[in-house]
C-alpha positions in Angstrom: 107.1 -151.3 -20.9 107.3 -149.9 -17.3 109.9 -146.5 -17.7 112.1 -146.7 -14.8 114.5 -143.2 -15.7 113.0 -140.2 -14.5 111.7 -137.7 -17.6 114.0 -135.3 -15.9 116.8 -137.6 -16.8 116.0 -138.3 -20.1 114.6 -135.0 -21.0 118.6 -133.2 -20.3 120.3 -135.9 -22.7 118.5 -134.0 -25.5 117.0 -131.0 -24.7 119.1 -127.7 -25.4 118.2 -124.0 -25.2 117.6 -122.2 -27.8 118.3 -118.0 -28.1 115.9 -115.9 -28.6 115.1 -113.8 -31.7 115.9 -110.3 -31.9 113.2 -108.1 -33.4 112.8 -108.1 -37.1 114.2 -105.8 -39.2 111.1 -104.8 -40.8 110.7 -104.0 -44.8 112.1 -101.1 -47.2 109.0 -100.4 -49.6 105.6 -101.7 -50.3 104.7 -102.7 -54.1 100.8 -102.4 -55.0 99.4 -105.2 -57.1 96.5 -105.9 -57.8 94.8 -103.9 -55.3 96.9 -105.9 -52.4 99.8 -103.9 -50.9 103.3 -106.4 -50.2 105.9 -105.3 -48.5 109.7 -105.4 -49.9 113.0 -106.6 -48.0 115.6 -106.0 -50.0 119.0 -107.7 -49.4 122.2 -108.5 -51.3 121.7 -112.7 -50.2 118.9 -114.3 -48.4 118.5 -117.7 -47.1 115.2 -120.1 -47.0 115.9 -121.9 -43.5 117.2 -121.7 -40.2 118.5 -124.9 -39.2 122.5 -125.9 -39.2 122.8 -125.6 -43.1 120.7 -122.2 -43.6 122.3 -120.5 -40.3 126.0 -121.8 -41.4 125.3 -120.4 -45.2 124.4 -116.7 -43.9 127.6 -116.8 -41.1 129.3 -117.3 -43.8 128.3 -114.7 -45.9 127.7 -112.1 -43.3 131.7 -112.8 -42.5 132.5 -112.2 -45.6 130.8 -109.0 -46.2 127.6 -109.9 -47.6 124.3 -108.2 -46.9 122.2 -111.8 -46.1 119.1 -112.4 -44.1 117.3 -115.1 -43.6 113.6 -116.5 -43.5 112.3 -119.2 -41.7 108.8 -121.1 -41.1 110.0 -121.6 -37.7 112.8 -120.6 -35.7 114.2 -123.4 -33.9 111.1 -126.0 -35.2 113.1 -127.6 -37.7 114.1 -131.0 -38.1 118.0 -130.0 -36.7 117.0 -128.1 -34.2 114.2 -130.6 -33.0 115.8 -134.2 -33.4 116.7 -136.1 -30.6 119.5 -137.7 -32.3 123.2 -137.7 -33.8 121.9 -137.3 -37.3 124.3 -134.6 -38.1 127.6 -136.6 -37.2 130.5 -134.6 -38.8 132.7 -136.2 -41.4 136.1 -135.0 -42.1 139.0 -136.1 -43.7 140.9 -137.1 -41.3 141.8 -140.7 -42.5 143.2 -143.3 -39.6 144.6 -140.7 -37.8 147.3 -140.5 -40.5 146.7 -136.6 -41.7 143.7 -135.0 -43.8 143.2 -137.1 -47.3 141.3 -134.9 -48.7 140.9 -136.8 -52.7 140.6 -139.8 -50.6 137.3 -138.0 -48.7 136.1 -136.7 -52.3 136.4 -140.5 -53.7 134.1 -141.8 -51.0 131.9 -138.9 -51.6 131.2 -139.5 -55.1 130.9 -143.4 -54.9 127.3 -143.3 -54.7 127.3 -141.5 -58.1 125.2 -138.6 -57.0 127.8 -136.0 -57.2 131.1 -134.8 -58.9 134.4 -135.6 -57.8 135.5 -132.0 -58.2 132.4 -130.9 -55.7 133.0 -133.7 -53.7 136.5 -132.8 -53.3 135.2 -129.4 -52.6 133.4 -130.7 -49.2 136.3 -132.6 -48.3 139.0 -129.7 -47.9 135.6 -127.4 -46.5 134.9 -130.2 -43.7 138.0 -129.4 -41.6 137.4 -125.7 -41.6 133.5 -126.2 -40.7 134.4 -128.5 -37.7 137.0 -126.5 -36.6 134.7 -123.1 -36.5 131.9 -125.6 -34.8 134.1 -126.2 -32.2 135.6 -122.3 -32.0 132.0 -121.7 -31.6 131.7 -123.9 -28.6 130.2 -127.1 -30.3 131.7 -129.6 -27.0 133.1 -132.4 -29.4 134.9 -134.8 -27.3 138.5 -134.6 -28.0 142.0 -136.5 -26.5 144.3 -135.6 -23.7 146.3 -133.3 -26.2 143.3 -131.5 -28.3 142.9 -134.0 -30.8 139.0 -134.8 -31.8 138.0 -138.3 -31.7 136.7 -139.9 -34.7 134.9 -143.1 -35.3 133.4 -145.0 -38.3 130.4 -144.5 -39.3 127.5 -145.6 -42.3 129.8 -146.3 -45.1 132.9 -144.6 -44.2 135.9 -147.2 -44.5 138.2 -145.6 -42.0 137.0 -143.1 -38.9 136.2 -139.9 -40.6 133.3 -139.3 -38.3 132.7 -137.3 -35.1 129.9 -136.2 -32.6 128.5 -135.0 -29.1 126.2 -138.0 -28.8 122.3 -137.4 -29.5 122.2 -133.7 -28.9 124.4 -133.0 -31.8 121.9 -131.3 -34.4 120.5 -129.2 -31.8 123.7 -128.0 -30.1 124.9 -127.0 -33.7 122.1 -125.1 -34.6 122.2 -123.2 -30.9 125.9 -121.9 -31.2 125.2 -121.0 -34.8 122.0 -119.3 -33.7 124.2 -117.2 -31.2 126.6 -116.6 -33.9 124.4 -114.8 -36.4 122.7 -113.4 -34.1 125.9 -112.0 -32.8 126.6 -110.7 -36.0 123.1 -108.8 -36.5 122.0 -110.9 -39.2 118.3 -110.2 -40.1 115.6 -112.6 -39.3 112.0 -112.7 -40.4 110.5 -115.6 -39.0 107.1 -117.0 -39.1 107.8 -116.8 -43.6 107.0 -119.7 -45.7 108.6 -119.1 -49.4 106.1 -120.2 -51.8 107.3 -119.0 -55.0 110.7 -118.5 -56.2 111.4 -115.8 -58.8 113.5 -114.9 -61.8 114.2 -112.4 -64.9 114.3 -115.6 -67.2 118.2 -116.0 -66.3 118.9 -115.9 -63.1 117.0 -115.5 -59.4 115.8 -112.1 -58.4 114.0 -113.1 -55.4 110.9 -114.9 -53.5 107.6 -114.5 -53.0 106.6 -115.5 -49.2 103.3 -116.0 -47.1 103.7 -114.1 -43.7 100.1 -114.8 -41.8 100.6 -112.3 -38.6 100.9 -109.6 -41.4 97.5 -110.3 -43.0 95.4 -107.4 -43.2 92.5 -105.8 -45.6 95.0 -104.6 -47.8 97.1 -107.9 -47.7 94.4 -110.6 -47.6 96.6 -113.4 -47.7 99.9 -112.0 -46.1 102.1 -112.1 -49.1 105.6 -110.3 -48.8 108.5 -110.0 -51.3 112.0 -110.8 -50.7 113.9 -109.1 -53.4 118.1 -110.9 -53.7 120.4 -111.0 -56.0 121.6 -114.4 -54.8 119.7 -117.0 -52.8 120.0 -120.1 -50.6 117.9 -122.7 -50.2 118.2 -124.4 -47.0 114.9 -125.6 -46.0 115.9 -129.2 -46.1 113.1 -131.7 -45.9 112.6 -134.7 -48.8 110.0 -132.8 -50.7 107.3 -135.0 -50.1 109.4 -136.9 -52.3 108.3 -140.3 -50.5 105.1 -141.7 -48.7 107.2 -142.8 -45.5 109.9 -140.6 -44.4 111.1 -140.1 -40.9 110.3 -136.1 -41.4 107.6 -134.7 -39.6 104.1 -134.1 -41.4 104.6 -130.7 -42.8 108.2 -130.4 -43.5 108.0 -129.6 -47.6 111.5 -128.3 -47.6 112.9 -126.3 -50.7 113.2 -128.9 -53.0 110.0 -128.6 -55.0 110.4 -125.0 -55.1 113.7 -125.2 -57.3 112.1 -127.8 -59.1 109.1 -125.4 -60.0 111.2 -122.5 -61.2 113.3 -124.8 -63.8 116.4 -125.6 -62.1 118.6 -128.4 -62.9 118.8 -130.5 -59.9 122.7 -132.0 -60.2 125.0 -133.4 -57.1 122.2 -133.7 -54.9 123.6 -136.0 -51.9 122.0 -139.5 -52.1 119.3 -140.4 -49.9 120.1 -142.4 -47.3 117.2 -145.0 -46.4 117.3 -145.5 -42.2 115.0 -147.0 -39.5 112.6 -144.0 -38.5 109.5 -143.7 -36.5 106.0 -143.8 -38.2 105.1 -139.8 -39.2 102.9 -139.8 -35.9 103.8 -136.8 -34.1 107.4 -135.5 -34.2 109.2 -138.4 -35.6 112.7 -139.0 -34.1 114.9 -140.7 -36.6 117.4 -143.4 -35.2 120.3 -142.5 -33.3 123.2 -144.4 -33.5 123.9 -143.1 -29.5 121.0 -144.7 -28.5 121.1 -148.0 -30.2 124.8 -148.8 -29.1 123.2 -149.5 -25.6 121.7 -152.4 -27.4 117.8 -151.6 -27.2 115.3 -153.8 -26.5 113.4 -153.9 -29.9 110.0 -155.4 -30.8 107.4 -154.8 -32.4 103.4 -155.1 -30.8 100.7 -157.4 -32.6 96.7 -156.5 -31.9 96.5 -158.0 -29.0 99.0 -156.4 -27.9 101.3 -159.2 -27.0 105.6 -158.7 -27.9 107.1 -159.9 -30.3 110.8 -160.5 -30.6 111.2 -160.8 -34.1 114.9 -160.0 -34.7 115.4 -163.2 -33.7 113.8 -165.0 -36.6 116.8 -163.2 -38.5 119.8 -163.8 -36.7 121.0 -167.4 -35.4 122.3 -166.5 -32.5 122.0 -164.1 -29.5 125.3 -162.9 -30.0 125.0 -162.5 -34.0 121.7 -160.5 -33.2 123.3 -158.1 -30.2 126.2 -157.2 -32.1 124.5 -156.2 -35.3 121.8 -154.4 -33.1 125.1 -152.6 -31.6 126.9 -151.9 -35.3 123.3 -150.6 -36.4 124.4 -147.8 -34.5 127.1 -146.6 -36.6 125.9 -148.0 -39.9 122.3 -146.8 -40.1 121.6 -146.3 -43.4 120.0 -149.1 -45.2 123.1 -151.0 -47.5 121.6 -154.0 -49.1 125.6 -154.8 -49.1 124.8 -155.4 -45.2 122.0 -157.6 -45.5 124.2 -160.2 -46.7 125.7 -162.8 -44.3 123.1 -161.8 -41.5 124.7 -158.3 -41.1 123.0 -155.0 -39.1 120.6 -153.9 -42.5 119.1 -157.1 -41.5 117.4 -155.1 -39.0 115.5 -152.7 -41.5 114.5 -155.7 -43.5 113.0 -157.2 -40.5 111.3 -153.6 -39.4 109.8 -153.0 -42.7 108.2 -156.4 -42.8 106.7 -156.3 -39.4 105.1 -152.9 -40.4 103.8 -154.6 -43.6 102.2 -157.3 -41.5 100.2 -154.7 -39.6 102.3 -154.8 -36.4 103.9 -151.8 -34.4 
């Protein structure tokens, strides 16, 4: 198709500048083990990640007192900072604009079954706080003529808990947070892959870490230590947990890590099952900004020849534009919403066109 918006256009709905680093604040000691010499940071909390999670964990804790630095693969490469896309639309408990329902929140929460109503209640009262310090931060969420932030519903929400800055939400959030802790002289060693997390037999005492620019003879393979007496994980990714997924080639996150060094996985958020680009490149997973202009979507055979295939699904133009449209907001696959030719319709018809070799 013929692209008729100039890439200047397109490239300011999503592109965001990011700070830049301040210089690393180098290691206290050097262990010597078996003939290789690894440097030792010591700190009282350190965090594995630097998007909006693992920056919001160590504000936190620096605010509070705590000695924390953080570690990161790559500053700013992540899958918040990099996503074109309102992945990260905030939920609060606002419910219906009739006041903050906090066990209402934790109920919806815990529906799935993947967590406990106490934790879930937990992130409900948290979720006003984090929004509000977002926007004290300078996160632009659109709000009313008197202050008030507009919410709308989204995925499975039943009333409008949800709020955003359209498809440069993720980044925007990790570039105020990024000024923030960089504001508050939070160390960063970046360019530091965690490999190996380890304990005394009870509890965490730290991580080992591959740092290439500090190989040397001494340190073949660039190993460092980060020595904590409480840690974060915040690298995010699936894991490599499934053979699609909308996350770039590359992004392992944290889980297998915790797995590897025998801890109980329990209220792990469910995965939530989306349209998503192939892993070709930097995937950009669906935004529900963009497809409430109603897209044009179809798929290419070998020849190359379109195909509009949503409308082997839907009966009528109007059924198929409108659940194209609600796609936006309801995103994650609900095989609830497949029924009576609703908008999960549309992964259904994606997956099979992929399965019959089509793009």
């Amino acid at each position: 198709m013929t692209q008729t918006i100039p890439q200047d256009i397109l490239d300011a709905l999503t592109d965001v500048d990011m700070p830049r680093l301040a210089p690393e604040p180098g290691f206290d000691d050097k262990l010597s083990l078996a003939g290789h010499v690894i440097p030792v940071h010591r700190a009282g909390a350190m965090v594995v990640g630097s998007g909006a999670a693992g920056l919001r964990a160590a504000v936190e804790l620096k605010r509070r007192g705590g000695d924390v630095s953080i570690v990161s693969q790559s500053a700013w490469g992540g899958t918040s900072a990099c996503s074109g896309s309102d992945k990260q639309t905030l939920h609060t408990a606002n419910t219906a604009d009739q006041g903050d329902n906090f066990k209402e929140m934790a109920r919806a929460i815990r529906s799935g079954g993947a967590m406990d109503e106490d934790t879930a209640y937990i992130e409900a009262v948290g979720s006003v706080r984090a929004m509000a310090s977002l926007q004290f931060l300078g996160l632009p969420l659109p709000q009313d003529g008197l202050g008030g932030t507009l919410r709308y519903q989204t995925d499975h929400d039943e009333v409008g808990r949800a709020t955003s800055c359209g498809p440069r939400t993720s980044r925007l959030m990790v570039k105020v947070l990024a000024q923030e802790a960089l504001r508050l002289g939070i160390g960063f060693f970046n360019q530091t892959t965690a490999v190996r997390i380890l304990s005394d037999g009870h509890r965490v005492t730290g991580f080992l870490a591959i740092r290439p620019k500090d190989r040397s003879e001494q340190n073949p393979l660039g190993l460092a230590l980060f020595r904590c007496e409480a840690l974060v994980l915040a690298a995010g990714g699936p894991g490599e947990l499934y053979r699609d997924s909308v996350f770039p080639n590359g992004c392992f996150g944290s889980l297998g890590l915790a797995l590897e060094a025998g801890l109980e996985l329990v209220n792990i958020t469910e995965s939530q099952f989306g349209i998503g680009t192939r892993r070709e490149g930097f995937p950009w997973n669906l935004s529900g900004t963009y497809v409430q202009v109603i897209p044009h979507i179809y798929s290419l055979d070998d020849a190359g020849q379109e195909r509009h295939f949503l409308a082997d699904y839907y009966r009528s133009t109007q059924e198929l534009a409108s659940n194209v449209f609600r796609k936006g907001y309801q995103w994650p696959f609900h095989a609830a919403r497949m029924l009576d030719f609703r908008s999960s319709l549309v992964d259904l018809a994606i997956f099979r066109e992929t399965q019959k070799g089509r793009r």
